[in-house]
C-alpha positions as CSV (number, residue, x, y, z in Angstrom):
1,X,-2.6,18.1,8.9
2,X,0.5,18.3,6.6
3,X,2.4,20.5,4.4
4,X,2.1,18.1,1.6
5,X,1.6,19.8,-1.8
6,X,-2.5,20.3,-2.7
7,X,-1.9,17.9,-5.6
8,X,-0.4,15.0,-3.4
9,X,-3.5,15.0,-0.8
10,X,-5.4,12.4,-2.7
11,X,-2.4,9.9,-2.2
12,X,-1.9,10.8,1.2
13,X,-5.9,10.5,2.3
14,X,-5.3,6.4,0.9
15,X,-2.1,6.2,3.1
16,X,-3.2,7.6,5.9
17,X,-6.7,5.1,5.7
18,X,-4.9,2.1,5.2
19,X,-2.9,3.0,8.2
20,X,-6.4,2.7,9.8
21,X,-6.9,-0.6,8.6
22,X,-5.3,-1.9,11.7
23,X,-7.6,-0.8,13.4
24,X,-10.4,-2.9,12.2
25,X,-11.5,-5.5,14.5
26,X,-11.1,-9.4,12.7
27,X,-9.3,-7.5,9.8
28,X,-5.6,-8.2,8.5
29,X,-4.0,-4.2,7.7
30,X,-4.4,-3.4,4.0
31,X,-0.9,-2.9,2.5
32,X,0.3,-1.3,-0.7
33,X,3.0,-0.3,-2.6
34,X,2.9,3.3,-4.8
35,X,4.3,2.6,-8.0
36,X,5.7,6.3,-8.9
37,X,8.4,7.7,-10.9
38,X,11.7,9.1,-9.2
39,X,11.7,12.6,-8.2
40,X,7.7,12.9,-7.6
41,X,7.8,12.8,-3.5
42,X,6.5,9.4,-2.7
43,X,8.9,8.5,-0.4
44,X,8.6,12.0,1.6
45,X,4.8,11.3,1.9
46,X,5.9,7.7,3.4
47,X,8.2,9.5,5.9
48,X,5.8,11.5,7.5
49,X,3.9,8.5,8.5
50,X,5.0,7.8,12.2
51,X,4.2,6.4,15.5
52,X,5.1,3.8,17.8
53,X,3.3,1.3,15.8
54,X,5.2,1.8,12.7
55,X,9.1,0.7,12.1
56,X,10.5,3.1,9.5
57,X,12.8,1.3,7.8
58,X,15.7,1.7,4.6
59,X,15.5,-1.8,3.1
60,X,14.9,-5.0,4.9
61,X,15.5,-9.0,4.6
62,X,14.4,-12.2,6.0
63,X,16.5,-12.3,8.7
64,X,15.3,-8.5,9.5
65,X,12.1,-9.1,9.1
66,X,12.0,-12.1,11.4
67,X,14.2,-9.8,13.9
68,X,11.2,-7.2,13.9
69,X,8.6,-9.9,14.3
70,X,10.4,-11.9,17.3
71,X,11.6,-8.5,19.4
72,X,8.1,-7.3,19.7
73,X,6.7,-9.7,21.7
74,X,3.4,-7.3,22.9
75,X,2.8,-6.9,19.1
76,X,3.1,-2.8,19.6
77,X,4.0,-3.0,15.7
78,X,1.1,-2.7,13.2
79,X,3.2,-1.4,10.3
80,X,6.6,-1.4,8.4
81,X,7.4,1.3,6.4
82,X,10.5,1.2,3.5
83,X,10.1,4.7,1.4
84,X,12.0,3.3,-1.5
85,X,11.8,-0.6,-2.2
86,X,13.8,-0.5,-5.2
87,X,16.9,-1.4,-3.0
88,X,15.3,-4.6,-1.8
89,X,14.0,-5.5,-5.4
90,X,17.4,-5.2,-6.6
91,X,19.4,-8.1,-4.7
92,X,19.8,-11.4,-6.3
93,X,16.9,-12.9,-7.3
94,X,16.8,-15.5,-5.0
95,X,17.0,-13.4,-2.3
96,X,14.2,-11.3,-3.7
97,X,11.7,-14.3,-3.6
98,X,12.4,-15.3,-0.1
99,X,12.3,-12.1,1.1
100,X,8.8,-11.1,-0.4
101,X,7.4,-14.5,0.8
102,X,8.3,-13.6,4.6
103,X,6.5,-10.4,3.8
104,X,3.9,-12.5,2.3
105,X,3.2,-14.8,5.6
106,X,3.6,-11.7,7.7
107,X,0.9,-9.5,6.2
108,X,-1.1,-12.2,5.9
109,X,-1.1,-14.3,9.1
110,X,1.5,-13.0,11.1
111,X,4.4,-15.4,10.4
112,X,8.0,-15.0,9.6
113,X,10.6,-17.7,8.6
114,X,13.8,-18.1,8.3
115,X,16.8,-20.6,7.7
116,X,20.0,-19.4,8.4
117,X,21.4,-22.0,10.9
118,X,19.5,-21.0,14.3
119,X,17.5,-23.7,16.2
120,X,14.7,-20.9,16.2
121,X,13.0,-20.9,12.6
122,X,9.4,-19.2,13.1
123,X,8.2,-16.1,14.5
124,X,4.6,-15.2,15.5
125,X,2.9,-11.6,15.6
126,X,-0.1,-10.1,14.9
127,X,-0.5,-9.4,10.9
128,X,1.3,-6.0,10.6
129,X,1.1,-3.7,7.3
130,X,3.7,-3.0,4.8
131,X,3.5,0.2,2.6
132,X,6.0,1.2,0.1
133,X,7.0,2.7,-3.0
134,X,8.8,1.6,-5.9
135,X,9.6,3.1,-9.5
136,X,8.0,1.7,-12.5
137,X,10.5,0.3,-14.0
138,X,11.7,-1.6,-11.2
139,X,7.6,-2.8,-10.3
140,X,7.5,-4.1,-13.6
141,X,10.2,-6.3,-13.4
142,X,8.7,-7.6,-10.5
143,X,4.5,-7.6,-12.0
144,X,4.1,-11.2,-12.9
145,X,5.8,-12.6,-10.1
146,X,3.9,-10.8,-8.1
147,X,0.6,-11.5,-9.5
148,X,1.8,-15.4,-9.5
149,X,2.5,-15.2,-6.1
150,X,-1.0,-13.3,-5.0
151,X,1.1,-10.5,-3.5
152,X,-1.2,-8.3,-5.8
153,X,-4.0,-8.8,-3.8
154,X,-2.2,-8.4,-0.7
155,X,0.0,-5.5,-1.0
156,X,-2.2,-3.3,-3.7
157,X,-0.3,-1.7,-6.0
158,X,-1.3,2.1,-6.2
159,X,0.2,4.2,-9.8
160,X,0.1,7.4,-9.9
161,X,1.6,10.0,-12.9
162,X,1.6,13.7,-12.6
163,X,-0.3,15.9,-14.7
164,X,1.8,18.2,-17.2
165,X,-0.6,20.9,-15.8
166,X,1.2,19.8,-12.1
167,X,4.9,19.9,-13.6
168,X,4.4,22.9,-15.0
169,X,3.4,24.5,-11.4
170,X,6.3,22.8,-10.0
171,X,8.7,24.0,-12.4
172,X,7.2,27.8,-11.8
173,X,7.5,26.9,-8.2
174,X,11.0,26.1,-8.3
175,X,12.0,28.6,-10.4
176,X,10.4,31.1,-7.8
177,X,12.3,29.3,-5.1
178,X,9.2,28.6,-3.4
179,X,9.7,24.6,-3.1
180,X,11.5,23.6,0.2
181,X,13.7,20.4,0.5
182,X,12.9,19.2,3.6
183,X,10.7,16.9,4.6
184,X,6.5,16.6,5.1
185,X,5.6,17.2,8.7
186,X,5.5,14.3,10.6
187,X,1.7,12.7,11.0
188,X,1.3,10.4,14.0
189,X,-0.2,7.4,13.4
190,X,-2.0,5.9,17.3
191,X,-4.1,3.2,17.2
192,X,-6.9,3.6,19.8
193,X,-8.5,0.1,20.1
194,X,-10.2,-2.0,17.6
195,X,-14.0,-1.0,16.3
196,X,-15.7,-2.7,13.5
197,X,-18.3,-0.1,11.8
198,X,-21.6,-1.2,11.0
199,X,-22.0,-1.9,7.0
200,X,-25.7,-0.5,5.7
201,X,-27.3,-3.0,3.4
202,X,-27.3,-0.7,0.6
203,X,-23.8,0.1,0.8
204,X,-22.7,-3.2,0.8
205,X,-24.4,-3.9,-2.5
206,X,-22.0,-0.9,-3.7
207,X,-19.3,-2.2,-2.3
208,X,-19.8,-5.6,-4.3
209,X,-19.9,-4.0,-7.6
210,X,-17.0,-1.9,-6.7
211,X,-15.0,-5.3,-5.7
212,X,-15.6,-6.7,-9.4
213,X,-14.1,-3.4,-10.7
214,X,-11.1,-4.3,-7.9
215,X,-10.3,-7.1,-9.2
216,X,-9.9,-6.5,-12.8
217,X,-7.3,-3.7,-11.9
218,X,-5.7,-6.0,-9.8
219,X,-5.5,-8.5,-12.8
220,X,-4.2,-5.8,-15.6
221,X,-1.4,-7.7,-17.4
222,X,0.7,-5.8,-20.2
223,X,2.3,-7.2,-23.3
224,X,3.5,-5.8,-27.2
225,X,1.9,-6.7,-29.6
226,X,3.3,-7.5,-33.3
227,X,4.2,-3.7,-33.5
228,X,6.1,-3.5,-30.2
229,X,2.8,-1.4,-29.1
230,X,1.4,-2.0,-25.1
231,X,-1.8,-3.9,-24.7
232,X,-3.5,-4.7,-21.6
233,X,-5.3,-7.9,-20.9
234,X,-7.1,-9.0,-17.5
235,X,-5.9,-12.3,-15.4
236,X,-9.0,-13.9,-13.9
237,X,-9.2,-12.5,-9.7
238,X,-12.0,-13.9,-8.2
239,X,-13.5,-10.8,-6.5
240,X,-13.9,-12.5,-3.2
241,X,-10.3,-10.9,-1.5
242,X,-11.0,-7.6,-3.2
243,X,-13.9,-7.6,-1.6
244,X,-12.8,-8.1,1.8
245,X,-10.2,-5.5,1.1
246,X,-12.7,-3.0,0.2
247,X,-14.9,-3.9,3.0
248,X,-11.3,-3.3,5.4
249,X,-10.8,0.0,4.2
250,X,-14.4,1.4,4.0
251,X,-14.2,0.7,7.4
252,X,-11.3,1.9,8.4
253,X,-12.3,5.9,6.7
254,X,-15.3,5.7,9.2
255,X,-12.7,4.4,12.0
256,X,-10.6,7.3,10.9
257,X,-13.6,9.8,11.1
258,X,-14.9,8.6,14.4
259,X,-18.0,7.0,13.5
260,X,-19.4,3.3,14.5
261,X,-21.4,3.3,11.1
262,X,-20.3,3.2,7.2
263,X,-21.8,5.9,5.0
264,X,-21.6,7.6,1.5
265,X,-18.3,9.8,2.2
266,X,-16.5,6.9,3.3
267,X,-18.1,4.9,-0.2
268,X,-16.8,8.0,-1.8
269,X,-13.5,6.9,-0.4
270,X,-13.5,4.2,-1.9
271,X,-13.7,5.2,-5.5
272,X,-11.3,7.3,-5.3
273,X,-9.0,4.7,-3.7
274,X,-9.7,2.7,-7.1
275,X,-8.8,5.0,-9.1
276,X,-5.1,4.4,-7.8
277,X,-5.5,0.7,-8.7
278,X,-5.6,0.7,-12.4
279,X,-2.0,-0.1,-14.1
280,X,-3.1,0.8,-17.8
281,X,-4.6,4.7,-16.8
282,X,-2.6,6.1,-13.5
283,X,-4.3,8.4,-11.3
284,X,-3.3,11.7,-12.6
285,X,-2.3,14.4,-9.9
C-alpha cells in the first residue's frame, strides 16, 4: 500500500482508519492530532493521505475554514488535512482560540463562524475530520487549553517516540544512502457510502472497558513537583464520548475491511489505537 518505513505502519494503520470513520453511518469522523518530534516523518505520512474528500492544506484560519465549509455546498469534503499545525498554533493567542473553536463546531456539528464584517456569519456542512501533527513542545503549550475546551476528546491526541533501536537503523540507513527524500506514495482515500457494522454483544462489553482506559489517557495532566521532576495526574473524563469514539472507529476497521459485522481483529485494532493515546508512555516505534 505504501512505501512508508516498516516501523511507521502502526501509525499509518490508525490514520488510515480514522479516515474510515466518515464512513460510519450516524457517526461524526474521528479526528486526531500526532504529537511527534521534528524530523520523525509525521507530516510525510499525512501527505500521502488524498482524495477528493480531503482538502490538503498548509495552515488555516477562521475565515479559511468558513471559506472551505461555505464553497462545498454538496459536502464532497469529509476531511482537512494540515501536516504541520505548529504554524497555526503559533499566531497570537487570540487568534489561536478562535480558530480552534471553528474547528471545534466543525468537527463536531458541522458549523463554522465567523465575524469579520460580512452580512453572512454561519456556514453549514456535514461534520468533516481534521488530522494533524504537531511537535511536543508546541502541543504542550497548547494541553490544558485543550483539555478545558474538550478538544481532547474530539481531536485525540496520538504521541509517538522512536525507539533508539529505530534511530540507530535510520542512522545505518542514511549512512548507506538508502533513505530517499521524497515523499510516501500517495494513498487514496474514496468514501463508498455509509454502512454501520453490526456490534456482537461480547465485544461491546470489551469495548466498554477499553473506553474507561480511553478516558484516563485522555485526562493525563503533567506537572513538577518540588524537585522540578514530571508527574502525571488524571482529570476526571466521563467515559461516555470515549466510548462513542471507540465504538466509531471499531467500526470503521470492519468498514475498511469490507465486513457488515465487528470482530476480534478489528477489537485488536483498537488496542493498539490506545496505545497512541497515553501522554506519560508514547508508543514506541
Amino acid at each position: 500500500m505504501s512505501n512508508a518505513p516498516y516501523f511507521l505502519e502502526s501509525l499509518q494503520e490508525v490514520l488510515i482508519t480514522c479516515l474510515y470513520t466518515a464512513c460510519v453511518k450516524g457517526a461524526v469522523p474521528v479526528s486526531a492530532i500526532i504529537i511527534g518530534e521534528s524530523g520523525t516523518a509525521k507530516s510525510k505520512l499525512l501527505m500521502q493521505l488524498s482524495g477528493e474528500a480531503i482538502h490538503m492544506t498548509d495552515s488555516f484560519s477562521s475565515t479559511g475554514l468558513f471559506d472551505i465549509t461555505k464553497n462545498d455546498q454538496q459536502n464532497k469534503l469529509r476531511w482537512i488535512i494540515t501536516p504541520d499545525m505548529n504554524p497555526t498554533l503559533s499566531r497570537r493567542a487570540s487568534t489561536v482560540v478562535a480558530t480552534v473553536s471553528n474547528l471545534l463546531t466543525l468537527t463536531m456539528d458541522g458549523t463554522c463562524r465567523v465575524d469579520d464584517g460580512r452580512s453572512d456569519k454561519v456556514a453549514k456542512h456535514e461534520p468533516m475530520g481534521f488530522l494533524s501533527a504537531v511537535t511536543p513542545d508546541i502541543y504542550s503549550k497548547q494541553a490544558k487549553k485543550w483539555l478545558s475546551l474538550g478538544l481532547r476528546r474530539r481531536i485525540i491526541p496520538l504521541f509517538f517516540q522512536y525507539s533508539q533501536t529505530t534511530i540507530d537503523k535510520l542512522m545505518t540507513a542514511v549512512r548507506e544512502d538508502k533513505i530517499s527524500g521524497s515523499n510516501f506514495t500517495p494513498i487514496v482515500f474514496k468514501p463508498n457510502g455509509m454502512y454501520k457494522p453490526a456490534i456482537p454483544e461480547d465485544i461491546g462489553f470489551h469495548i466498554h472497558a477499553k473506553s474507561v482506559q480511553f478516558a484516563q489517557n485522555l485526562g493525563l495532566e503533567r506537572f513538577k513537583d518540588e524537585e522540578g521532576k514530571i508527574k502525571w495526574y488524571v482529570k476526571t473524563i466521563i467515559p461516555i464520548s470515549p466510548m462513542t469514539t471507540l465504538r466509531t472507529l471499531i467500526r470503521a476497521h470492519a468498514i475498511r475491511e469490507k465486513r457488515g459485522e465487528v470482530n476480534q481483529s478489528d477489537l485488536d485494532f483498537l488496542s493498539l489505537f490506545l496505545e497512541f493515546t497515553n501522554q506519560s508512555m508514547p508508543k514506541q516505534l
